[in-house]
C-alpha positions in Angstrom: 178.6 64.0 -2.9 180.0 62.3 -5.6 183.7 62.4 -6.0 186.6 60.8 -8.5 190.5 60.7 -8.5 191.3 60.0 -11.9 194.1 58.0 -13.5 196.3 57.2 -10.8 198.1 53.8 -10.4 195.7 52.5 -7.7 197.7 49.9 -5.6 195.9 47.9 -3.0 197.7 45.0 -1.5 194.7 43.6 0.2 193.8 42.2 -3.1 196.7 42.5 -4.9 195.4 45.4 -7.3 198.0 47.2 -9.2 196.9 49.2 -12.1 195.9 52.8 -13.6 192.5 53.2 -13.1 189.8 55.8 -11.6 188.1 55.5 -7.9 184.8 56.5 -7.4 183.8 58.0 -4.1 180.3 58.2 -2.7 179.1 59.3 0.6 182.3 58.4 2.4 182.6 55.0 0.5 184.7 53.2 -2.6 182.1 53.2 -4.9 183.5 51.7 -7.6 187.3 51.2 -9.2 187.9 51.4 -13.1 188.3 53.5 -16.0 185.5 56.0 -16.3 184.7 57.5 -19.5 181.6 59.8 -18.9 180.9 59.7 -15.2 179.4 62.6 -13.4 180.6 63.6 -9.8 180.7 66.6 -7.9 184.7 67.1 -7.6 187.4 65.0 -9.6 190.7 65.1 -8.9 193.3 64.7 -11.4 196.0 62.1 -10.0 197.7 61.3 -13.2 201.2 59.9 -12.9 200.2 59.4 -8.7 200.2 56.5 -6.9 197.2 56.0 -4.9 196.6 53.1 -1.8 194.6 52.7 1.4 195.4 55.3 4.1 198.2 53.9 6.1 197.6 52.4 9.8 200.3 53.5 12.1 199.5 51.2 15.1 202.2 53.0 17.5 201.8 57.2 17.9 202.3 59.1 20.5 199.7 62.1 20.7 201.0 63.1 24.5 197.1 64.4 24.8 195.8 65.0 27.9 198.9 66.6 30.1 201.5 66.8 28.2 200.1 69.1 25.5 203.7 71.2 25.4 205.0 68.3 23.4 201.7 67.9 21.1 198.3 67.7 21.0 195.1 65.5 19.7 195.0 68.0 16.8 198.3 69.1 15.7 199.7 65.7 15.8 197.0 63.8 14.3 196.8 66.8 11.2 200.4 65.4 11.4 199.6 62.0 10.6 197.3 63.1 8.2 200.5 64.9 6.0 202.1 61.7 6.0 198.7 59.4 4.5 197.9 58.0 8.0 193.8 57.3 8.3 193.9 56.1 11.4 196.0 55.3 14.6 196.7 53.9 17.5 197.5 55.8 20.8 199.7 54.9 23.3 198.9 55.1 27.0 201.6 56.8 28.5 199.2 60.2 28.8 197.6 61.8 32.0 195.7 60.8 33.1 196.4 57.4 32.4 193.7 55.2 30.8 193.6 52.6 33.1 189.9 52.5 33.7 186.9 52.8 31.8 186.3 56.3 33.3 189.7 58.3 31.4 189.4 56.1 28.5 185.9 56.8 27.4 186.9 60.6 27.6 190.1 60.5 25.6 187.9 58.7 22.9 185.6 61.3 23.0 188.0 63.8 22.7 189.7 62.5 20.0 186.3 62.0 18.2 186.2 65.7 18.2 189.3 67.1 17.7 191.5 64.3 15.7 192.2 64.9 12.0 191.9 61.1 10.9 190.5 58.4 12.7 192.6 57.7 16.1 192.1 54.3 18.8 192.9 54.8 22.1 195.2 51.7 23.9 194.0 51.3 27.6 197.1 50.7 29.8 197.9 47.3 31.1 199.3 48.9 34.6 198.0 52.0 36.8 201.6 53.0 36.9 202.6 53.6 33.9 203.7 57.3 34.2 205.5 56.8 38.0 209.2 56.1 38.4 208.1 53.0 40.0 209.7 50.6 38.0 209.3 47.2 39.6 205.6 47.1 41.7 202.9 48.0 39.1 198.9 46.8 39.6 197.4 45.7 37.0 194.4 48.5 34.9 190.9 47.3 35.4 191.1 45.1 32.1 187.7 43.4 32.8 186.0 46.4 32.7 188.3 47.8 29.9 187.2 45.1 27.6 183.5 44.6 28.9 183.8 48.2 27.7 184.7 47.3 24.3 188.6 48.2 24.5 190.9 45.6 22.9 194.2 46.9 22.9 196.4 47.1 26.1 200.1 48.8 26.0 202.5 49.9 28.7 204.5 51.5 25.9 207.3 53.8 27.5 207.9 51.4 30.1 208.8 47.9 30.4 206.8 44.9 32.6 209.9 44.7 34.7 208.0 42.8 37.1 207.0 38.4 36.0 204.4 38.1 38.1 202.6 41.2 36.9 203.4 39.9 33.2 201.9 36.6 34.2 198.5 38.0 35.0 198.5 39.9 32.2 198.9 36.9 30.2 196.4 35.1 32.0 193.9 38.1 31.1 194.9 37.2 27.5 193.8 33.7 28.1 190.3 34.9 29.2 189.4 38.0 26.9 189.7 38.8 23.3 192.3 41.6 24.1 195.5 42.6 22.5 198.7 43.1 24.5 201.4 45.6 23.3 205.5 44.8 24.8 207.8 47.8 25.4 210.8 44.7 25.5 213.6 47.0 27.4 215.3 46.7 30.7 214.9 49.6 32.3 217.4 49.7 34.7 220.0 49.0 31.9 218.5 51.9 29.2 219.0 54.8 31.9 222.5 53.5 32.8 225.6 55.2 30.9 227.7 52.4 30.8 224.4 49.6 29.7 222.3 51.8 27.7 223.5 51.3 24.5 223.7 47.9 24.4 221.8 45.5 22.3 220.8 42.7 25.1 218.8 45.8 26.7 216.1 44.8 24.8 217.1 41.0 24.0 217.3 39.7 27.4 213.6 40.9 27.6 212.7 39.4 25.2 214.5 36.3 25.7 212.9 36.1 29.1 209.5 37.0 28.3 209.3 34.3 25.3 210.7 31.7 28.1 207.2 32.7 30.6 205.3 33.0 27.2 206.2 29.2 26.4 205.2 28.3 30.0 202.2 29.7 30.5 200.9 30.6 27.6 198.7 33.3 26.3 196.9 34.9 22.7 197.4 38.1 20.6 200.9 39.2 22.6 202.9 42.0 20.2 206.6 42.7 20.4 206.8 46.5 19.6 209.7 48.5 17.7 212.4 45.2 17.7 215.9 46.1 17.0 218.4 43.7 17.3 218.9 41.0 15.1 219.3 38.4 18.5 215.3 39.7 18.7 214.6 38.5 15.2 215.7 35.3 15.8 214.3 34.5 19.2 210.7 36.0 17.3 211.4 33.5 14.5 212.0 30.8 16.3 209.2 31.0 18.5 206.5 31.7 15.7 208.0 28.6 14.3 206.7 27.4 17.5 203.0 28.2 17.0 203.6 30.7 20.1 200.9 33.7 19.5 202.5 36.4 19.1 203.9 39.5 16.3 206.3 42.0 16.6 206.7 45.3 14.5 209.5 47.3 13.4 209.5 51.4 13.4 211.5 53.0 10.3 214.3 54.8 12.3 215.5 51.1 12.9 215.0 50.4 9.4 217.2 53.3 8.5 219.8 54.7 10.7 222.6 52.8 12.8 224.6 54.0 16.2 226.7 56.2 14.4 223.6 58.3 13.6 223.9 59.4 17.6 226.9 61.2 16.8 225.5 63.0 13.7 222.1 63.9 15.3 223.0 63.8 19.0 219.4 63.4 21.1 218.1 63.7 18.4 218.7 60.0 17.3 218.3 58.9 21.0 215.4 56.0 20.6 213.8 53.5 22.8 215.1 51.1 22.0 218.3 52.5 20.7 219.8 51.9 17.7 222.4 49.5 16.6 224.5 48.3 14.0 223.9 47.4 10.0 224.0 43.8 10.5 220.8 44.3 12.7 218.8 46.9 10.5 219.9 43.4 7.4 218.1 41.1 10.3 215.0 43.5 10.6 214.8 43.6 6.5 215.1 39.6 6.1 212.6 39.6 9.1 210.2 41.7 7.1 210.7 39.5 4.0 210.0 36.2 5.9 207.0 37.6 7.9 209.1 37.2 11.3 207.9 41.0 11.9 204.7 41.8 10.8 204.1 45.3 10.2 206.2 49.1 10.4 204.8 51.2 12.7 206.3 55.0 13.5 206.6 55.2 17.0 205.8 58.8 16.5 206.9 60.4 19.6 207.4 64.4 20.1 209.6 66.2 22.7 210.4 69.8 23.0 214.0 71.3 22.3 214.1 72.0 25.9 213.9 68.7 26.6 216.2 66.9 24.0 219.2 69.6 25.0 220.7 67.3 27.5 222.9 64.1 27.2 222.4 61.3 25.2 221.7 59.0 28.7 219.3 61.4 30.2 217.6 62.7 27.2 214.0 61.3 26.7 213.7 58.7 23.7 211.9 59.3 20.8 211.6 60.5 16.8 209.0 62.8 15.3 207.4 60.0 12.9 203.9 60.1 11.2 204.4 63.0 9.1 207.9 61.2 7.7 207.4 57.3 8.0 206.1 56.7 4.3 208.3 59.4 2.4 211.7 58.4 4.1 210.4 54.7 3.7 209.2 54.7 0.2 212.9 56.5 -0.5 214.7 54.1 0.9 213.1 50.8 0.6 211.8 51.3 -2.8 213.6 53.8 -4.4 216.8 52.6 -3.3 216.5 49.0 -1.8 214.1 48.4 -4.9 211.0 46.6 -2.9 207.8 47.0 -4.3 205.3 49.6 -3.7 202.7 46.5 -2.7 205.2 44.9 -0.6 205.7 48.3 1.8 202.2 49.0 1.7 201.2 45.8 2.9 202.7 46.5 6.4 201.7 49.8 6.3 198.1 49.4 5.9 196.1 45.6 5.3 198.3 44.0 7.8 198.3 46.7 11.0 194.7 46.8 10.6 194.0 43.1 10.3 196.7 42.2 13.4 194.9 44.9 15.4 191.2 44.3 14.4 191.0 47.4 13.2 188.9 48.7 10.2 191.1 50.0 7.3 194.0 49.1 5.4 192.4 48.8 1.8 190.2 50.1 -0.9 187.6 47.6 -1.3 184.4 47.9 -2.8 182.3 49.6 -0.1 184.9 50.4 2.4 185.5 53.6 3.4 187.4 56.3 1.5 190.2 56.1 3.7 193.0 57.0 1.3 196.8 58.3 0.4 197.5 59.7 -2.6 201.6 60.5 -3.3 204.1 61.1 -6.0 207.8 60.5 -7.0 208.3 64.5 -6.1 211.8 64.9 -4.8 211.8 67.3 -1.9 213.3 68.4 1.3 212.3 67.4 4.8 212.1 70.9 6.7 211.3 69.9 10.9 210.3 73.8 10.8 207.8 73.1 9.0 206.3 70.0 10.6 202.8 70.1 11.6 203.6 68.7 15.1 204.3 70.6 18.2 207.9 69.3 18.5 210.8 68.9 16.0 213.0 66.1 17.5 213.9 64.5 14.1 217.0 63.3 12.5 215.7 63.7 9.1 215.5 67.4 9.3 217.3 68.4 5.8 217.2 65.1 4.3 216.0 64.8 0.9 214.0 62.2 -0.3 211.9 60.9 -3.8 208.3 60.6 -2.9 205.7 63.2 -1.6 202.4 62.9 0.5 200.2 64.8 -1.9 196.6 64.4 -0.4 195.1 62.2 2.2 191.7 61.5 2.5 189.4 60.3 5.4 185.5 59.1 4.9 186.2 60.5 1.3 187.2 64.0 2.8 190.2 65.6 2.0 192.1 66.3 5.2 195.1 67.3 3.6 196.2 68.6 0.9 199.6 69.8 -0.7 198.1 72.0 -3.6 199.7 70.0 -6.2 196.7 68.0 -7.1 194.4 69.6 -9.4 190.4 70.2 -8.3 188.2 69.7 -10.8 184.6 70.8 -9.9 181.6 70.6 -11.7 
């Protein structure tokens, strides 16, 4: 099947492209980009006055799928994704079972194969305990096998590696496979104690001491993930400048709201790790501008009401995010900060995907039709409407100028918002 969206503004920062012009889709693949007078195809879609880029690649979800399925699902939260121009994903590990062996990881894949929306990865865990209160003894995930298996990326996200030693083998394994190793950086005996769990060197001080073992010993392809603190950005400058190996990402919630948000939304801006202060979320910009933090990930990461209706120090952490991240982005760093579309995108689609080895990210000739299609629409964000299981958003009510309008995966539309006129012939 042949199929066309016509004169958008196609914008693909993986070679630079910015202009109006008409993609060509054929079995699943770009086909061709340019203006195209008498073409025939089976549908064409009419994306005048749209702007059109690669699918985005959200390299931190959630999905809580298998056992936690009351908070969201392989399904509902990847259709999710797929309202806010994700393509494809990576999930975290923090699931049961836990995918710490071959075994559970092979049959979340498969699941996911069958039931996701858009194209979702599967992170093995770096520890067996990643779901126990146990915060200090952990043994290590069978990462030979993981990798001989074809797995790459590793995350104990959730949870910090409280304990050195256990960080230190991990490193080691980083030294002797082609593996990619994802850092929750937060004390977790200061983030569930009242009077330290707000503070800032929660997560500093991890990072601090991390980078020091890093310098020592060593180790390839380590990620920071969801920094928050400007003290952060500078230890992460300083050791790039270094040649150290490692990246760090930034989630948009970080980007956008301070501590004063916690009194506004209650536990509903309770994040790990929390937020802070406008001088940080300036650090986190200037560290996106000097390539300090790599990419913008959503941490997209559901809890009931049931769950959330507590106290700020006991509530669970965590922001509804794939079906938001671009809008409330594109509102604020574009539309109001004045970036350019090309310099969001970037870390939204050719950079995640590169850091992470992952296909994606761009619109190149004979790459698949992975794609996001949106508009300057103003509308309203409405959690009651959200495709996810869970609602735990502060952005519920919050308008904002830009609008997911279709996303499509292998050239199939698998979402839609209706305003986008089908043509068929």
């Amino acid at each position: 099947m042949k199929k066309v969206l016509k004169g958008g503004r196609v914008i693909d920062p993986s070679c630079g492209r910015d202009q109006i012009a008409d993609i060509l889709i054929e079995n699943g693949k770009i086909a061709s980009i340019g203006r195209f007078e008498n073409i025939e195809a089976d549908i064409v879609y009419d994306c005048t006055g749209m702007i059109i880029s690669p699918g985005l690649v959200d390299a931190h979800v959630h999905l809580r799928d298998p056992g936690l399925t009351h908070k969201a699902s392989i399904a509902t939260d990847t259709y999710a994704a797929a309202k806010g121009g994700i393509t494809k994903l990576v999930a975290m590990a923090n699931v049961i079972p836990v995918p710490h062996n071959v075994e559970v990881h092979q049959m979340i894949t498969e699941r996911m194969k069958k039931e996701a929306r858009v194209k979702a990865v599967q992170a093995a865990s770096l520890t067996k305990s990643i779901q126990s209160k146990e915060i200090i003894s952990k043994e290590l995930s069978d990462i030979d096998e993981l990798v001989a298996s074809g797995v790459e990326i590793f995350s104990d996200d959730g949870l910090c590696i409280m304990d050195l030693v256990v960080l230190y083998k991990i490193l080691m394994k980083t030294k002797e496979h082609n593996m990619m190793i994802l850092l929750h950086e937060e004390d977790e005996h200061m983030k569930w104690h009242e009077d330290t769990a707000f503070l800032p060197s929660a997560e500093s001080s991890i990072v601090a001491r991390d980078l020091e073992l890093i310098r020592d010993v060593g180790g390839r392809r380590i990620h920071f993930q969801h920094i928050s603190t400007k003290r952060s950005v500078e230890m992460i400058r300083k050791a790039k400048a270094e040649g150290l190996s490692i990246s760090a990402e930034v989630c948009p919630h970080h980007l956008l709201l301070t501590k004063e948000a916690r009194e506004i939304y209650g536990t509903n801006a309770k994040m790990a790790p929390c937020l802070q202060t406008q001088e940080d979320i300036e650090a986190l910009i200037e560290g996106l501008i000097d390539g300090t933090i790599d990419i913008i990930v959503s941490d997209h990461a559901p809890h009931t009401p049931e769950e959330k209706a507590t106290d700020l120090v006991k509530a669970p952490n965590g922001v509804i995010g794939v079906e938001v991240m671009l809008p409330v982005l594109l509102n604020e760093m574009v539309h109001k900060r004045g970036f350019s579309y090309s310099w969001l995108l970037e870390k939204l689609t050719i950079k995640p995907a590169k850091l992470f080895g992952l296909t994606g990210g761009t619109l190149a000739i004979g790459a698949d039709a992975d794609i996001c299609v949106f508009s300057d629409r103003v509308w309203t964000i409405d959690a009651s409407k959200f495709a996810s299981i869970s609602r735990n958003t502060p952005y519920d009510g919050w308008e904002v100028k830009r609008c997911v309008e279709m996303t499509l995966v292998d050239g199939n539309v698998v979402y839609s918002s209706g305003v986008i006129p089908e043509n068929k012939s």
